[in-house]
ZADO-1210 file (C-alpha; in nm, 4 decimals, padded with zeros to 6 digits):
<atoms>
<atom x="-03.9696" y="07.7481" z="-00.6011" code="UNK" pos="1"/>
<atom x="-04.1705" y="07.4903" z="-00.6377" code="UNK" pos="2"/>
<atom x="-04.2408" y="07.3063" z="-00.2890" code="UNK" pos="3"/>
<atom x="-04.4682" y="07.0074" z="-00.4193" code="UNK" pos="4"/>
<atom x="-04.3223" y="06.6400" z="-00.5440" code="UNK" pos="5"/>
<atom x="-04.4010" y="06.6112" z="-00.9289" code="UNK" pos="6"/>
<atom x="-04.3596" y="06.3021" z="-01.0488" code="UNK" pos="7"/>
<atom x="-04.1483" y="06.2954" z="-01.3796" code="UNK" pos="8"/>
<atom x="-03.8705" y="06.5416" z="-01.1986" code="UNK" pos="9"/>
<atom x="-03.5378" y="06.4893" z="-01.0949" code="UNK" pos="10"/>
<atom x="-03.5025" y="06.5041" z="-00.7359" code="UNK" pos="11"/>
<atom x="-03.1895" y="06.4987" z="-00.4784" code="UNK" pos="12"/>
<atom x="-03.2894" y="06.3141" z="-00.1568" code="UNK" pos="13"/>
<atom x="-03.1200" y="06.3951" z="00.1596" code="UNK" pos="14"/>
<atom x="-03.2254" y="06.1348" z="00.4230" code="UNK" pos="15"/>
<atom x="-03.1926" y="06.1945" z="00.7788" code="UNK" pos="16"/>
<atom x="-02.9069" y="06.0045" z="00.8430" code="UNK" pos="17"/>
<atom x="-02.7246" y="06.2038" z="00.5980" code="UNK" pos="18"/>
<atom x="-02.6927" y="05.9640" z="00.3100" code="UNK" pos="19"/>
<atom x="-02.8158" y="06.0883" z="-00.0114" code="UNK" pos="20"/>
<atom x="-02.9984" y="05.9285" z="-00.3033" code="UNK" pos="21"/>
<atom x="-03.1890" y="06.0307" z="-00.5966" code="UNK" pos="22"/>
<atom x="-03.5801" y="06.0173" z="-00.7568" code="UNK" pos="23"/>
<atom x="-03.5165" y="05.9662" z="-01.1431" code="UNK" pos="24"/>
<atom x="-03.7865" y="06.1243" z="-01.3226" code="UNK" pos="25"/>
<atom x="-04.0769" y="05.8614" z="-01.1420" code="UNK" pos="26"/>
<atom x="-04.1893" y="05.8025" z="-00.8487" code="UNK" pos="27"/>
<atom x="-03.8758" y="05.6101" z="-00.6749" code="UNK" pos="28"/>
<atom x="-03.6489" y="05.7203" z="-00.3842" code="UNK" pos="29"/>
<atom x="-03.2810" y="05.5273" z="-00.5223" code="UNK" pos="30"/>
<atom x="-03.0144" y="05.5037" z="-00.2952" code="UNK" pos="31"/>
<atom x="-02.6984" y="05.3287" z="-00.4240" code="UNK" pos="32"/>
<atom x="-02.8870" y="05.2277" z="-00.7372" code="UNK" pos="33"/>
<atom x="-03.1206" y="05.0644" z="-00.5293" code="UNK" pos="34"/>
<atom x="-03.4962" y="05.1493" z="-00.4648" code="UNK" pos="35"/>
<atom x="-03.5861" y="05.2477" z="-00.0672" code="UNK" pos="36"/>
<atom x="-03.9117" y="05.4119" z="-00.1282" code="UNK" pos="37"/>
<atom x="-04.2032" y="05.4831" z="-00.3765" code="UNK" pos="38"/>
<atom x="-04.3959" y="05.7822" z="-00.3737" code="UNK" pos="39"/>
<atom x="-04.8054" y="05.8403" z="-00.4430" code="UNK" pos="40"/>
<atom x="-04.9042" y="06.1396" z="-00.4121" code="UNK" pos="41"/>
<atom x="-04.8862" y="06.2563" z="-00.0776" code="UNK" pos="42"/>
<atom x="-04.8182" y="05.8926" z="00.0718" code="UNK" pos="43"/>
<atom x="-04.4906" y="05.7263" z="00.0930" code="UNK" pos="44"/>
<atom x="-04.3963" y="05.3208" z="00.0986" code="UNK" pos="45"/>
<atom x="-04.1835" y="05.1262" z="00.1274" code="UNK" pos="46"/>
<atom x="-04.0291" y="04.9848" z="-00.1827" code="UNK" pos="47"/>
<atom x="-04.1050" y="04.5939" z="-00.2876" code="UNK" pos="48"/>
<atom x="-04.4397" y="04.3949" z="-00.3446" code="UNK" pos="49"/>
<atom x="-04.4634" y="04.3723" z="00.0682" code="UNK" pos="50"/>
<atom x="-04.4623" y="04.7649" z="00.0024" code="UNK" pos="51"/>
<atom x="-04.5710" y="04.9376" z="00.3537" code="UNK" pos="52"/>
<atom x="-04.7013" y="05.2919" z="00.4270" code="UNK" pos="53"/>
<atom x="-04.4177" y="05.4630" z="00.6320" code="UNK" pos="54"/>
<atom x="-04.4654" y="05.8461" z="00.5701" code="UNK" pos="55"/>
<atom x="-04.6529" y="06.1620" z="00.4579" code="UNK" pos="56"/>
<atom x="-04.5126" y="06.4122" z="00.2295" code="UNK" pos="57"/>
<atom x="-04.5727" y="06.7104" z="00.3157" code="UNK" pos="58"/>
<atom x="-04.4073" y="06.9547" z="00.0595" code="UNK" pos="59"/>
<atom x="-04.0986" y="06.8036" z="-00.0483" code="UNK" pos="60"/>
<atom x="-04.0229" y="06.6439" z="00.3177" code="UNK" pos="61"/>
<atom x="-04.1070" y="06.2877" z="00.4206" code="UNK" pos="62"/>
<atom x="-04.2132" y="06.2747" z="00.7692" code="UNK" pos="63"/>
<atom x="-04.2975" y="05.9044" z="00.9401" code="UNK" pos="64"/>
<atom x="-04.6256" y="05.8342" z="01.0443" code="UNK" pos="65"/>
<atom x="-04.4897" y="05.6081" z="01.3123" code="UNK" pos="66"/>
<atom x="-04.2707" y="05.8734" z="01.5815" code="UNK" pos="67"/>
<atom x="-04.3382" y="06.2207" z="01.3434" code="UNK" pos="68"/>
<atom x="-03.9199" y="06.2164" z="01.2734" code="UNK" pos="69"/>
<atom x="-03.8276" y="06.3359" z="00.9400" code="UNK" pos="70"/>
<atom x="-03.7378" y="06.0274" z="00.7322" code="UNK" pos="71"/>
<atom x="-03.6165" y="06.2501" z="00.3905" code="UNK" pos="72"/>
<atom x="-03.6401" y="06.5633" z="00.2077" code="UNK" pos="73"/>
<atom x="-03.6358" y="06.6161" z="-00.1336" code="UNK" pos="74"/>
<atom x="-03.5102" y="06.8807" z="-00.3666" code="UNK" pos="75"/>
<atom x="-03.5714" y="06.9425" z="-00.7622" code="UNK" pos="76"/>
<atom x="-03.2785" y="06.9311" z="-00.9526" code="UNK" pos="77"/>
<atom x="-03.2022" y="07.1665" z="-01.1891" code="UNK" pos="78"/>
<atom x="-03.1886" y="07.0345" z="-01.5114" code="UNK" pos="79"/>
</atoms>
């Protein structure tokens, strides 16, 4: 299993609150067609030009840098 975020995979995104979204093969968190996050390597953002660091990945889970609480957590669709 592979437990690190490769960008150019298909991932399912569970956030915390229970909603679900999608990466599509880059580096984007969707959910509801629209972008919440962007991922670089290890560092996640907020989504937009006024783009904001917000969390660490650590594996495939996003955890905020802010209070520690798990934000999302990502896993690789089979395809």
């Amino acid at each position: 299993m592979n437990n690190i975020f490769k960008e150019g995979s298909r991932y399912h995104v569970y956030f915390a609150g229970g909603e679900e979204g999608v990466v599509d093969c880059d580096e984007f968190v969707r959910k509801g067609g629209k972008l919440i996050y962007r991922i670089d390597g290890s560092e996640v953002y907020t989504a937009g030009s006024n783009a904001k660091y917000v969390a660490e990945l650590s594996g495939l889970t996003a955890t905020s840098v802010t209070d520690g609480n798990i934000i999302f957590r990502l896993t690789l669709e089979n395809t």
